[in-house]
C-alpha positions as CSV (number, residue, x, y, z in Angstrom):
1,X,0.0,0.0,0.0
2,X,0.9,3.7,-0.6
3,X,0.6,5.6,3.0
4,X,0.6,9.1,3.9
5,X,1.2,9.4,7.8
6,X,0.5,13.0,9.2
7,X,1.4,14.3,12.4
8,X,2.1,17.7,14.0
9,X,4.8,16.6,16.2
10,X,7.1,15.9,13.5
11,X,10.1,16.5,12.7
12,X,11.9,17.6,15.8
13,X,15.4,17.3,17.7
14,X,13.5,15.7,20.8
15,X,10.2,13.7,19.9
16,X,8.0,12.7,22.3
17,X,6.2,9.5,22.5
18,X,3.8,9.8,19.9
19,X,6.4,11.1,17.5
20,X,8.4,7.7,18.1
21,X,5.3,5.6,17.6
22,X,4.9,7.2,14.3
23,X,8.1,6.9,13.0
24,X,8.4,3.1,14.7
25,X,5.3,2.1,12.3
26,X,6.5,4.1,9.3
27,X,10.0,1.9,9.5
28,X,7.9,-1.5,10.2
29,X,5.9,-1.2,7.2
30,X,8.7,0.1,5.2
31,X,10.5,-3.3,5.8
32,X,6.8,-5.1,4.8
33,X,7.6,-3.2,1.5
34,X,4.8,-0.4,2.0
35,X,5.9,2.9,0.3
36,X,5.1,5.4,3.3
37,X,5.8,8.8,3.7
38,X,5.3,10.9,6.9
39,X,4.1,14.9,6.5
40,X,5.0,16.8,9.4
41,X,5.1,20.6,10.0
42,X,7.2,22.7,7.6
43,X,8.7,25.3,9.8
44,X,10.8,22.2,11.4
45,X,11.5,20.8,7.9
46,X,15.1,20.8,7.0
47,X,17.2,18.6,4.4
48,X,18.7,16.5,7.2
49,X,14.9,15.9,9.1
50,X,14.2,12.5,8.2
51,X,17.8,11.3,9.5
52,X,17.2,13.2,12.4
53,X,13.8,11.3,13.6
54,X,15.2,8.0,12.7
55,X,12.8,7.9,9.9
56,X,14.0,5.3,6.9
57,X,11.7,7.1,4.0
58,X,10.4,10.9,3.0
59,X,9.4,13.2,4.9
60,X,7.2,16.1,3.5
61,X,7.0,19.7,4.6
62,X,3.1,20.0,4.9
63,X,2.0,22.9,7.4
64,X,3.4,25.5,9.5
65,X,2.2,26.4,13.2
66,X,3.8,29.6,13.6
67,X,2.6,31.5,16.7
68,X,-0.2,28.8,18.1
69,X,-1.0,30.3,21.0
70,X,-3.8,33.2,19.9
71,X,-3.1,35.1,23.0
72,X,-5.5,32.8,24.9
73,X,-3.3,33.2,28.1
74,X,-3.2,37.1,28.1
75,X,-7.2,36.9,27.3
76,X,-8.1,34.2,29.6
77,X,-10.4,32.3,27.8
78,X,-10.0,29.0,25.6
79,X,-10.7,31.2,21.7
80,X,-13.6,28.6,19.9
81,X,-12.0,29.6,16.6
82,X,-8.2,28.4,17.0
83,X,-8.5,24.6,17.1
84,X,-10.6,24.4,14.4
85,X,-8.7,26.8,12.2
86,X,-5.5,24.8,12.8
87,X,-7.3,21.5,11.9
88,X,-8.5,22.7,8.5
89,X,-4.8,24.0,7.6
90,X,-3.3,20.2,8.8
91,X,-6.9,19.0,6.8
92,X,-5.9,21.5,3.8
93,X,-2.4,19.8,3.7
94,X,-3.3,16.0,3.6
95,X,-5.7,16.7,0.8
96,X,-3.0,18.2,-1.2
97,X,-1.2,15.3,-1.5
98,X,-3.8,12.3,-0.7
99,X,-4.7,11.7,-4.2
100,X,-1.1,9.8,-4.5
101,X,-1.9,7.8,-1.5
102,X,-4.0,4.6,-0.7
103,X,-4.7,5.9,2.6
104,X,-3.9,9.0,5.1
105,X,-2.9,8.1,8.6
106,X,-3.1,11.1,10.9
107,X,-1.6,11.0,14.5
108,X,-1.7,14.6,16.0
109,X,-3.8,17.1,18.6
110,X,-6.8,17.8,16.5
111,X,-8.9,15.3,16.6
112,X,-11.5,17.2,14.5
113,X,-9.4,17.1,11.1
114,X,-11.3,14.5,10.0
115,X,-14.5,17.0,10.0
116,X,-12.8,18.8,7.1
117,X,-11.5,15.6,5.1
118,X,-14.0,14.4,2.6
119,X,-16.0,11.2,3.4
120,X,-14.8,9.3,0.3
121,X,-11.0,10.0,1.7
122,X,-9.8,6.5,3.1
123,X,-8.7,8.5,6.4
124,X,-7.4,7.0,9.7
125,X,-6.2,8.7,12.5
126,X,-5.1,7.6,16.1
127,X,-5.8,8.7,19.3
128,X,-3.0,8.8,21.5
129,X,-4.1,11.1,24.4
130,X,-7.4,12.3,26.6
131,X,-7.3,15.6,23.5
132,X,-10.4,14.1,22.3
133,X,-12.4,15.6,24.5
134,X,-9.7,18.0,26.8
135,X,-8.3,21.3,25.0
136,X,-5.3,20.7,27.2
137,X,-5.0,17.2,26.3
138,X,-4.8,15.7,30.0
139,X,-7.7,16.1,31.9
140,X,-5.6,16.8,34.9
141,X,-6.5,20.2,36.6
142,X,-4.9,21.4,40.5
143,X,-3.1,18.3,41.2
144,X,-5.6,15.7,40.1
145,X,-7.2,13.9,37.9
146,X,-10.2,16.4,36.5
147,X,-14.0,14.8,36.4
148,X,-16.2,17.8,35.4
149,X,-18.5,17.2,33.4
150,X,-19.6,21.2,32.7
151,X,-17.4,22.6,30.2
152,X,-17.6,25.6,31.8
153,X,-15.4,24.9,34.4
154,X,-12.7,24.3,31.6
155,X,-11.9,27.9,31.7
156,X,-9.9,27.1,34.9
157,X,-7.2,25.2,32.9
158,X,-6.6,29.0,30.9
159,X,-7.1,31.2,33.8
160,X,-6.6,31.0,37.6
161,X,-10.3,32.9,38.6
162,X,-12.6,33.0,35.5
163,X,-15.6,35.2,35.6
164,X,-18.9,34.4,33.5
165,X,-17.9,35.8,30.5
166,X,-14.4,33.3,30.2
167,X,-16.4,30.5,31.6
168,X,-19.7,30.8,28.9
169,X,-16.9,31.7,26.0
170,X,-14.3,28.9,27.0
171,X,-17.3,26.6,27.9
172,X,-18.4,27.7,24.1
173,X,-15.2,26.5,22.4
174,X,-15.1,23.1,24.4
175,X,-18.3,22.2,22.8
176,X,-17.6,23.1,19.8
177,X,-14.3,20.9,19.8
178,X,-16.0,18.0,21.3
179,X,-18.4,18.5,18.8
180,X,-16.2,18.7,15.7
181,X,-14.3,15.9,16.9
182,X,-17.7,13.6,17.2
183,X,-18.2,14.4,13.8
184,X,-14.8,13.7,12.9
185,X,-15.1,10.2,14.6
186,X,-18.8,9.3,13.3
187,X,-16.8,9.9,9.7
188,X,-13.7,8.3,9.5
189,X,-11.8,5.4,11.0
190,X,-10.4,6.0,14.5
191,X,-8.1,3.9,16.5
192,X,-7.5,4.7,20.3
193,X,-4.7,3.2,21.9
194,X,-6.4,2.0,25.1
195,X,-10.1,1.4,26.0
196,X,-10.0,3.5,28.4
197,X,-9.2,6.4,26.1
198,X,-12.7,5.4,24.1
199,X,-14.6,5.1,27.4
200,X,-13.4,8.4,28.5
201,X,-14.7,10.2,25.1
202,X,-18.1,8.5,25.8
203,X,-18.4,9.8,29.5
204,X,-18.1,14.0,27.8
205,X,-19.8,13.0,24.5
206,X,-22.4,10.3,25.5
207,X,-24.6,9.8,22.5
208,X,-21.1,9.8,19.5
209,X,-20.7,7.5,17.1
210,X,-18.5,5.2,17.7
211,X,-19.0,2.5,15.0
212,X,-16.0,3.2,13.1
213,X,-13.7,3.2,16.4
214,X,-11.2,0.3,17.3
215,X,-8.8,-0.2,20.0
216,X,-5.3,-0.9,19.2
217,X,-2.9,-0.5,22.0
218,X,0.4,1.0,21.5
219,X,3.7,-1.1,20.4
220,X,7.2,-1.0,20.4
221,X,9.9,-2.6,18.4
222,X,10.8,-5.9,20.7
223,X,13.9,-7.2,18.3
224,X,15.6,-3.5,18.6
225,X,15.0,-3.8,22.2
226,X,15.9,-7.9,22.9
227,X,19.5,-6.6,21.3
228,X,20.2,-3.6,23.1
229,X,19.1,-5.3,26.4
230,X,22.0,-8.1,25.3
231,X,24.6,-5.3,25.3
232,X,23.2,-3.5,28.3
233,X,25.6,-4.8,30.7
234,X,25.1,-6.3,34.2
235,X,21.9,-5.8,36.1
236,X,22.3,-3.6,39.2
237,X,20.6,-4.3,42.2
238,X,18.7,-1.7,43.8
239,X,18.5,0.5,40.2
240,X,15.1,2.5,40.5
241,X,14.4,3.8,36.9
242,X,12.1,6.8,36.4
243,X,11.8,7.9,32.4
244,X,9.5,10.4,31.2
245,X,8.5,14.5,30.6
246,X,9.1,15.9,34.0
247,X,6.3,17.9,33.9
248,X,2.5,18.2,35.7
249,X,0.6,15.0,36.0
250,X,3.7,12.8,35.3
251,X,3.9,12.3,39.0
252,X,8.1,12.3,39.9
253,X,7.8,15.0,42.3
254,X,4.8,13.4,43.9
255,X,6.7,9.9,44.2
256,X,10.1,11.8,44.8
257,X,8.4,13.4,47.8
258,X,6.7,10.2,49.0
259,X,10.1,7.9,48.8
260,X,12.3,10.4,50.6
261,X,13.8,8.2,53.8
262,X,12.5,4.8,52.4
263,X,14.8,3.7,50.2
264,X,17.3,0.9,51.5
265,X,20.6,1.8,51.4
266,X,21.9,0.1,48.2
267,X,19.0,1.4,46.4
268,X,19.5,4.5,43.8
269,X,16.7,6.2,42.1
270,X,17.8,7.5,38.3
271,X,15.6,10.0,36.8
272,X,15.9,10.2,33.2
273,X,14.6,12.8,31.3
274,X,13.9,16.8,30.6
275,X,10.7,18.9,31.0
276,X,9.7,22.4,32.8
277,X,9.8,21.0,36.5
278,X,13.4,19.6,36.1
279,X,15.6,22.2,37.6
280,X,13.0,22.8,40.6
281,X,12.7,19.1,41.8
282,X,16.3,18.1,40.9
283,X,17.8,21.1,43.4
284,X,15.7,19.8,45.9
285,X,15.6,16.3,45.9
286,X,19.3,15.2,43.9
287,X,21.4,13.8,46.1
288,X,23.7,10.2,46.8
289,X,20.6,8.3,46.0
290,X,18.6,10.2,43.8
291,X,19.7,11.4,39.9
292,X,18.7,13.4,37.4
293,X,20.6,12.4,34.0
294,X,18.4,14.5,31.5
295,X,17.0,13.8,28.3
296,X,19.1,10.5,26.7
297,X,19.4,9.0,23.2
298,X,16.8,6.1,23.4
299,X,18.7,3.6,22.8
300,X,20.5,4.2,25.9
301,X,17.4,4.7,27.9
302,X,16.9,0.8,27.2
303,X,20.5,-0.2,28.3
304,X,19.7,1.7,31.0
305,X,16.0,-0.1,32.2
306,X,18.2,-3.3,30.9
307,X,20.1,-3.1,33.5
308,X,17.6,-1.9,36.2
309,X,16.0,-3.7,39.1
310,X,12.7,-2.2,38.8
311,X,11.2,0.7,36.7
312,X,8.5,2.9,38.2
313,X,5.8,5.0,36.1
314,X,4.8,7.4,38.6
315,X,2.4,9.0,36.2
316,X,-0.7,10.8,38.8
317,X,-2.4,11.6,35.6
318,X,-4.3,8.9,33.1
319,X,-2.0,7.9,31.1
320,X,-3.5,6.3,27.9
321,X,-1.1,3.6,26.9
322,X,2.3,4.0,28.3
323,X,5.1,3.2,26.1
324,X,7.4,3.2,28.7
325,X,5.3,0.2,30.9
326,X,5.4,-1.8,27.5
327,X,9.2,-1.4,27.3
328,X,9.6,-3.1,31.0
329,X,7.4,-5.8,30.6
330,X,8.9,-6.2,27.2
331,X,12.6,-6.2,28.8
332,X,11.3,-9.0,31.5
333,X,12.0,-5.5,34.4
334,X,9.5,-5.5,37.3
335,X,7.4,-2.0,37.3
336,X,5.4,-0.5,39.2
337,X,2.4,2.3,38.3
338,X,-0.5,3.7,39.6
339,X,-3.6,2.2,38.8
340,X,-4.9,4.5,36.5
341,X,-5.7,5.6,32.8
342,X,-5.4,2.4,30.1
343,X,-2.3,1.3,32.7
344,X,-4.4,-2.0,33.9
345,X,-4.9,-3.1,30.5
346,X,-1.2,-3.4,30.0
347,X,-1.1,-6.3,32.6
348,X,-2.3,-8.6,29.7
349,X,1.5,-8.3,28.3
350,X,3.5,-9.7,31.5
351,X,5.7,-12.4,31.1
352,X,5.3,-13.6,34.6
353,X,2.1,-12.6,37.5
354,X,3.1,-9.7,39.4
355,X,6.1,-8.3,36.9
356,X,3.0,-5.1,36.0
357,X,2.5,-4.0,40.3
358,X,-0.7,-1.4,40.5
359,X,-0.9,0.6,43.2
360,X,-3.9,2.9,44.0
361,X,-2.1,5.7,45.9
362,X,1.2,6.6,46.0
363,X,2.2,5.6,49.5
364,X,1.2,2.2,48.2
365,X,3.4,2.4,45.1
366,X,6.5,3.2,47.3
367,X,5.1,0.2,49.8
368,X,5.3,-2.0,46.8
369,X,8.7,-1.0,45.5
370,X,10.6,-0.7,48.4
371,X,9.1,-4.6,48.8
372,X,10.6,-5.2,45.2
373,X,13.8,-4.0,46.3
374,X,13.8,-6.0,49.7
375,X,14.2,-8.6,47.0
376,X,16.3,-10.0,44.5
377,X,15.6,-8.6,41.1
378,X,13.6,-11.1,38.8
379,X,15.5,-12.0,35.7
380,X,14.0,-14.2,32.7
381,X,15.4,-15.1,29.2
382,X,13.5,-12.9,27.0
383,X,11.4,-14.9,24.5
384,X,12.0,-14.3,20.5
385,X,8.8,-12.3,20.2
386,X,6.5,-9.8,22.4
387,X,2.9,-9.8,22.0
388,X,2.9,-5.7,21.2
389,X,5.6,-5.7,18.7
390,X,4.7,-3.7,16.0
391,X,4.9,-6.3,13.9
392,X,1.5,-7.6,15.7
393,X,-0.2,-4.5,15.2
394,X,0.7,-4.0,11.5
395,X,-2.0,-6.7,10.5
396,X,-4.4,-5.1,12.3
397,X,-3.9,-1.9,10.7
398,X,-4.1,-2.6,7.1
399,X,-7.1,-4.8,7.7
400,X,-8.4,-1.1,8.6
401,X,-6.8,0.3,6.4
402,X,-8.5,-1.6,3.7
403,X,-11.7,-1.3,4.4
């Protein structure tokens, strides 16, 4: 097949988790012999961009996001017109070029696009994140997980003390983006990446249509990761492994505040990764047996779990599908997570009962891994395949793809 894969976060020096699932697909079904190209935003676009992703085919300049933030901090109010608008220049793009292509595959932030594609376009987009129904793509507001159901109260997450007229206009464009996207979704294919990601869509827009939905949880690519974890080196006990954004609702200052004076003495807590709350936790909490190493090349970042005792996704948000929980069950690592988001639904990848530990609060996480650690760590031979390598999920996908 001839695929067009779309996405917003692409190209970049640093990609995120979504950017690395797109480009881990685009190189699986290059090797399948698929002729796939990925269209990502021309103000990053440079001769060398493709390299620079890790991305084995073209990459197209498609559409520029130059200055995206409308002034909605300095007004206060979420502006009803500036999602859409965006969506219909990434929409305006694809269509460009979709004639060449069997189908367009877009992973991105708007999950309305598909309102301004054409119902004849074969269009399929993933949804990677809670954006389907949160402007701030999280649903994670003062510390916690947010459950409003009045879209009103949205106009918190854009200023601190809203008064009627920010709460009826941001309330305004949160329907109208919840809207867009249900008829983006009651159009076109959609794939969510957890269940939990549909049934949260379903709880802010009860009566969508979801016929055309399907779940397909996230992958990773096991062979790269079987061979790095051969040249990782020798496991080290007591190695606590923390990898992620360190930003709100990804939970290291919550579970770097909680461990403080529990850790055994051998144990060492490594903290890899970069993000706006960085500087602030590492000056208070670095220390003999806690690190911040910043953000690393990936394929260090799976010597480094490799060689870990256990890995911890301290995540107080819901996460929808963590890549990084796949990569520890994948490496054989014991991990602990808070029971939240599509996390559970990862437990139906261990290798072994208890290698995916839930907790429910985070005293309990830091009860469970300060158990692990009172332990040896659990090593297995790593099997020849893993049930979420992307080779699994490419059948599944051009079965959708084809229809």
């Amino acid at each position: 097949m001839k695929i067009l894969m779309v996405s917003e976060d692409l190209p970049g020096t640093q990609i995120g988790g979504l950017g690395k699932h797109v480009v881990t697909l685009s190189n699986a079904l290059l090797e399948q012999g698929h002729e796939v190209d990925i269209m990502g935003r021309s103000d990053r676009f440079h001769a060398e961009a493709a390299r620079e992703i890790g991305f084995h085919g073209r990459l197209l300049p498609g559409f520029a996001f130059a200055r995206p933030g409308w002034k909605e901090s300095q007004l206060g109010f979420f502006n009803p017109v500036k999602r859409p608008w965006f969506a219909r220049r990434v929409a305006r793009a694809l269509m460009r070029e979709a004639g060449q292509y069997d189908v367009v595959h877009y992973h991105g932030h708007l999950p309305m696009v598909g309102r301004y594609v054409p119902p004849t376009m074969n269009f399929v987009q993933t949804r990677h994140d809670q954006g389907s129904e949160c402007v701030t793509h999280l649903r994670f507001k003062e510390g916690h997980v947010c459950e409003t159901r009045d879209r009103r109260d949205c106009a918190a997450c854009i200023h601190p003390a809203p008064n009627s007229l920010r709460r009826t206009v941001s309330g305004f464009a949160v329907q109208r983006y919840r809207s867009e996207t249900a008829e983006s979704f009651a159009r076109h294919k959609t794939v969510f990446v957890s269940d939990f990601l549909r049934r949260a869509f379903l709880r802010s827009v009860p009566d969508a249509d979801l016929s055309r939905a399907c779940v397909i949880h996230n992958f990773i690519r096991y062979p790269f990761l079987r061979e790095l974890a051969a040249q990782a080196g020798e496991l080290r006990a007591g190695e606590v492994l923390l990898v992620g954004r360190i930003d709100t609702g990804k939970g290291f200052g919550e579970f770097l505040g909680q461990v403080a004076g529990w850790l055994p003495p051998h144990a060492r807590v490594t903290i890899v990764g970069d993000g706006p709350l960085r500087e602030q936790l590492e000056s208070r909490y670095a220390g003999p047996q806690v690190r911040f190493l910043g953000w690393q090349p990936y394929g260090e970042v799976i010597k480094l779990s490799a060689r870990s005792h256990v890995l911890v996704v301290p995540s107080v948000c819901e996460e929808a599908c963590s890549t990084t929980v796949l990569e520890a069950l994948a490496l054989g690592k014991q991990c602990v997570a808070l029971a939240r988001g599509g996390t559970p639904e990862l437990a139906a990848y261990q290798y072994y009962d208890g290698q995916l530990q839930l907790a429910e609060t985070m005293p309990r996480l830091v009860e469970r891994l300060v158990g692990m650690l009172g332990r040896a760590p659990v090593t297995v031979p790593l099997p020849d395949s893993f049930a979420m390598d992307v080779s699994r999920a490419i059948p599944q996908l051009l079965d959708l793809y084809a229809k």
